[in-house]
N, C-alpha and C positions, 0 to 999 in steps of 0.2 A: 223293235221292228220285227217283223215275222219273217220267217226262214222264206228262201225262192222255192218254188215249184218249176218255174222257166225261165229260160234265158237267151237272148240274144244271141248270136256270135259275131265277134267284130275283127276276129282274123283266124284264119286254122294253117298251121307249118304241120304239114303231112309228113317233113321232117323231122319235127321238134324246134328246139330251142337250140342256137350253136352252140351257147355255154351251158347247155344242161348236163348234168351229168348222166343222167338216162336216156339212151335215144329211144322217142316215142312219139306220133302223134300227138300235138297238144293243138288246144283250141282257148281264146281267150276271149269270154262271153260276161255278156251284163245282163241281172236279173231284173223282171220285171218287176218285180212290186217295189224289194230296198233299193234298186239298183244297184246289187253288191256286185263289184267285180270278180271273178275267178279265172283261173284254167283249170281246165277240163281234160281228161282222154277220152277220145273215143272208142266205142267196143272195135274191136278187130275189121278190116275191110271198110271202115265206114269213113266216109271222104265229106267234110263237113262242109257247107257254103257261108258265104259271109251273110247276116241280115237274117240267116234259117233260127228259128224259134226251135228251141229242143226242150225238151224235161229233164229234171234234175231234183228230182224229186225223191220223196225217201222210197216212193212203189216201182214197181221194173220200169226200168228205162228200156227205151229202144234202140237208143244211139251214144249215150252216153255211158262207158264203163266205170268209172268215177271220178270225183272231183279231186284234185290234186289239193287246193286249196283258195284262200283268200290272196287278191295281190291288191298292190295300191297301181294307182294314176300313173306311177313313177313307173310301174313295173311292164303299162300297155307297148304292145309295138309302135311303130309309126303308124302303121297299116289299122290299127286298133283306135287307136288316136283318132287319125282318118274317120272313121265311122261313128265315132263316139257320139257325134250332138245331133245327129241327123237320125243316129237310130233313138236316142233321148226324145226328138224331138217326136217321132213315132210314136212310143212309148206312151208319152204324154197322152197326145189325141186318142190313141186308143181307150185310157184309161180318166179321159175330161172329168166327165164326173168326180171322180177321187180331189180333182185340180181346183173345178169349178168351189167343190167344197170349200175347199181353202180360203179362194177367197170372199167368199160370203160368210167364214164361221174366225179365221183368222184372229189372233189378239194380241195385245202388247208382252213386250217381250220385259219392259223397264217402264217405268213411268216416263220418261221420255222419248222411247223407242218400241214402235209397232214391228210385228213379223212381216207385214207387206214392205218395210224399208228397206229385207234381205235382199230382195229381190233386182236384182241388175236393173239399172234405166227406170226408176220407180222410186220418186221424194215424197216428200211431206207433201205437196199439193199434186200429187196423183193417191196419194196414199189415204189425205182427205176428202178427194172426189169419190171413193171406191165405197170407202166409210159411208158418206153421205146418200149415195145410190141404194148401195145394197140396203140401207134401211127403209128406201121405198120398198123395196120389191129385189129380191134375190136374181143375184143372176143367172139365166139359164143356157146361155155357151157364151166361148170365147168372144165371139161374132158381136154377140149382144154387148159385152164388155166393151169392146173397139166404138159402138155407137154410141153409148153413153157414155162414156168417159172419156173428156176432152182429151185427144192425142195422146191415149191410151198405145202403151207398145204390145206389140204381139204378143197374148201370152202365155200361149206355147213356147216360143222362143225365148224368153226372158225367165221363163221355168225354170227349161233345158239348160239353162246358161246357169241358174243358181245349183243345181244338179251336179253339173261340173265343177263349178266353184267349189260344192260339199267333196265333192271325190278328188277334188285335186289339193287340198289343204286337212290335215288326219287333225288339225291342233285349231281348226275352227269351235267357236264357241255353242252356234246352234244349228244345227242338222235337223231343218226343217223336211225335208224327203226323203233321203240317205240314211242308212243305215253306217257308224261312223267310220271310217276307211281304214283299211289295216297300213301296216305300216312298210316302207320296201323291203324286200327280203335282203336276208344277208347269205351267200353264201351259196354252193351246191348249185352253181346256176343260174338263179333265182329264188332258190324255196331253200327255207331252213328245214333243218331234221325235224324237229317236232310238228313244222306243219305240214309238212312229205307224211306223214307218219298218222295222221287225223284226217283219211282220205277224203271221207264224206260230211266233214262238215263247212255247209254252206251258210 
């Protein structure tokens, strides 16, 4: 999975964290391409928004001083949580194309099990209408998907929801869009020493 360039933010404490042991601005953001989770500090004065797309990238930032590190699912606020599948589901539409690919290029995972079975609200007879379509003629949005496949679920939302499922499970077997989840921290607050210590890798 390739490193983020940008990210989300899905909650910022202009206070910090109460059991941090540093008091600092932190902000807890989701990348757009692996959707890797992190916190972040902000550079000095900068008061972050929820839903604000920022860089995190390895060239100057303009709002972010660096990354603290990697958290898991376990580690979101409530307030993070809160936003999670609705900024996913964003995510997604922005990014259709990457989605649509999926499932026109999509394959079996086992001789008995396709990758389209990951997918929340999606069996064997959705999974062979999709098969069956897409060898007409590939599909060219969501929209088109919905018409041609008999009571087809939304699949943005059924994405987003496999997405979750990848970030909130680290011992999942395939991480079809994720990048695979770090694991909860122990300790200092939240963050272990060595990954306090590895500011900037996302």
């Amino acid at each position: 999975m390739p490193g983020e360039d940008f990210a989300v933010v899905l909650d910022f404490l202009a206070k910090g964290k109460p059991n941090s042991f540093k008091s600092e601005p932190v902000a807890q953001v989701i990348g757009t391409k692996s959707f890797t989770l992190l916190e972040v500090v902000p550079k000095e004065g900068i008061a972050l928004k929820i839903s604000e797309q920022v860089y995190i990238g390895k060239d100057s930032r303009d709002k972010i001083e660096y990354i603290r590190g990697r958290i898991a699912y376990k580690d979101l606020t409530n307030n993070a949580i809160a936003e999670l599948e609705k900024t996913i589901q964003k995510l997604v539409l922005d990014d259709r194309q990457r989605f649509l690919d999926f499932f026109n290029t999509s394959g079996s995972i086992t001789i008995k099990r396709h990758q389209l079975e990951l997918l929340p609200g999606l069996g064997k007879k959705h999974m062979m209408d999709i098969l069956s379509e897409r060898q007409k003629k590939p599909f060219e949005s969501f929209e088109e998907m919905e018409q041609r496949v008999k009571l087809m679920p939304n699949p943005a939302k059924i994405i987003a929801k496999r997405i979750i499922e990848e970030l909130e499970n680290p011992d999942e077997k395939h991480f079809l869009f994720c990048r695979p989840p770090a694991s909860p921290k122990q300790g200092f607050g939240g963050f272990n020493r060595r990954e306090f210590s590895r500011r900037d890798n996302s």
